[in-house]
N, C-alpha and C positions, 0 to 999 in steps of 0.2 A: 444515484451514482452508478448507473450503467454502464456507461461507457468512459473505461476510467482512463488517464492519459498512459498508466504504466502497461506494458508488456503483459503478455500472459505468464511471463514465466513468474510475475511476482502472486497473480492469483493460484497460484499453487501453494504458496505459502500458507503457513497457517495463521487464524484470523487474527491472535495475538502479538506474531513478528508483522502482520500488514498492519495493526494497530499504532502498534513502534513504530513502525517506516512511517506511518502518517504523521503520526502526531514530531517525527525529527525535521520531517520537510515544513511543516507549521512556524518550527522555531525558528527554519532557517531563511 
């Protein structure tokens, strides 16, 4: 998962809020 479709500003994030964001866009 290199080359991820979201922005840079979400890889700033720490790895637990990107966890959440993934796993909310999964459900949706």
């Amino acid at each position: 998962m290199s080359s991820t479709p979201f922005p840079p500003v979400l890889r700033r994030i720490s790895a637990s809020d990107n966890a959440a964001i993934a796993h909310v866009i999964r459900q949706v």
